[in-house]
C-alpha positions in Angstrom: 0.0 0.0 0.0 2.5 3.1 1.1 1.3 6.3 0.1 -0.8 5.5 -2.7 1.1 6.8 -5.0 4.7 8.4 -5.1 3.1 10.9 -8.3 0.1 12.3 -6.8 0.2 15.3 -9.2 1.2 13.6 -12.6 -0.2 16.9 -14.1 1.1 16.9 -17.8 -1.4 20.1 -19.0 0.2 23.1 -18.9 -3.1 24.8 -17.3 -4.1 23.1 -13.9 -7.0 24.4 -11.7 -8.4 23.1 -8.1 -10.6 20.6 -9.8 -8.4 19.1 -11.8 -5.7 19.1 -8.9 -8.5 17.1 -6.6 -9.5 15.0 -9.2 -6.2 13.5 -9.7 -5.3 13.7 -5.8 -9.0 11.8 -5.0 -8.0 9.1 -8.1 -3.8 8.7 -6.8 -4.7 8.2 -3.1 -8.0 5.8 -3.4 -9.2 4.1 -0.7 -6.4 3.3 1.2 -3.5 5.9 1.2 -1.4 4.8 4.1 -1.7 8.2 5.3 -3.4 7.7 8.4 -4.6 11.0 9.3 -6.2 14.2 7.8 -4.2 16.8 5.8 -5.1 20.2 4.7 -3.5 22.4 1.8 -4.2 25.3 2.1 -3.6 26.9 -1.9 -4.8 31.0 -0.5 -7.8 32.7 -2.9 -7.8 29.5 -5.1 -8.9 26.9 -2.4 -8.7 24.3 -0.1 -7.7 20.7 -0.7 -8.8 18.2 2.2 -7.4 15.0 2.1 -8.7 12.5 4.8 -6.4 9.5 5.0 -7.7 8.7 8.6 -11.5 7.4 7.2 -12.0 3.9 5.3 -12.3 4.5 2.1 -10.3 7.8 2.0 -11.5 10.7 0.8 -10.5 14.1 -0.9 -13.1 17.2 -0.5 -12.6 20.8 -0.9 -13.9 21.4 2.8 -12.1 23.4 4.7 -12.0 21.1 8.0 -9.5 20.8 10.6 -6.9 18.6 9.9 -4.2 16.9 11.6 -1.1 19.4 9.3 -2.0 21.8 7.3 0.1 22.8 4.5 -0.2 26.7 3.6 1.2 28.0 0.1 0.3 29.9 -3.0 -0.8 28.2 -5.6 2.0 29.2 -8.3 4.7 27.7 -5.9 2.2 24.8 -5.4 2.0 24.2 -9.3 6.0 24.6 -9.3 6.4 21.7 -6.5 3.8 19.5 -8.0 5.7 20.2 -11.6 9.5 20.0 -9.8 10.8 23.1 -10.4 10.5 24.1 -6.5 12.3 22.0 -4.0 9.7 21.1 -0.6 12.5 21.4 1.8 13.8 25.1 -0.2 9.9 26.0 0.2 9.8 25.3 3.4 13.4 27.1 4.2 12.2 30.0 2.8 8.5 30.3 3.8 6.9 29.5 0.6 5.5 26.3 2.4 4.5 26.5 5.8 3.2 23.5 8.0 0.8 23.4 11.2 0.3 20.8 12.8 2.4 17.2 12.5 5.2 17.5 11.0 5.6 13.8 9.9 2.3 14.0 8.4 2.9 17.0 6.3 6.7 14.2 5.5 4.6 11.6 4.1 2.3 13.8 1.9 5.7 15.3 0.5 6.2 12.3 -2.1 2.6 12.8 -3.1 3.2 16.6 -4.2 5.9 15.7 -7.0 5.3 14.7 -10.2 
């Protein structure tokens, strides 16, 4: 099982929006994503992404619920990490990615923001 998927965001178009982006986040982590818990990204004016790993089968909303991490960043540096032009850890260093919450959770959802 693991995390689904290791390319959550195996977005080819040039021209993504929030429902494409869930779409393919609800169809990469299924039923069962190994996640264990809730997660939240938080993409500013554009949306919410809410991705509950902790329910059987999993599910992906745009809901903006509580969540166990919640990971804040604009959407263009979003589209940049999902497309690997934007390293997570160079995000996070220089607060284009922020994270509330647990850490290791916001870790494990990491391999599921790259293409």
């Amino acid at each position: 099982a693991g995390y689904a998927c290791a390319s959550i965001l195996l977005l080819g178009e040039t021209h993504m929006d929030l429902n494409a982006v869930t779409d393919h986040i609800r169809n990469a982590v299924g039923d069962n994503s190994g996640l264990g818990k809730t997660v939240k990204l938080d993409l500013g004016d554009v949306g919410k992404i809410f991705i509950d790993g902790a329910s059987v089968p999993n599910s992906v909303t745009n809901e903006d619920k509580p969540a166990d991490a919640t990971v804040s960043m604009k959407w263009d540096d979003f589209v940049a990490l999902s497309e690997g032009k934007l390293d997570p850890m160079m995000a996070f260093m220089q607060g284009k990615l922020k994270i509330a919450g647990d850490m290791m959770i916001a870790q494990k959802l990491a391999p599921l923001l790259k293409r």
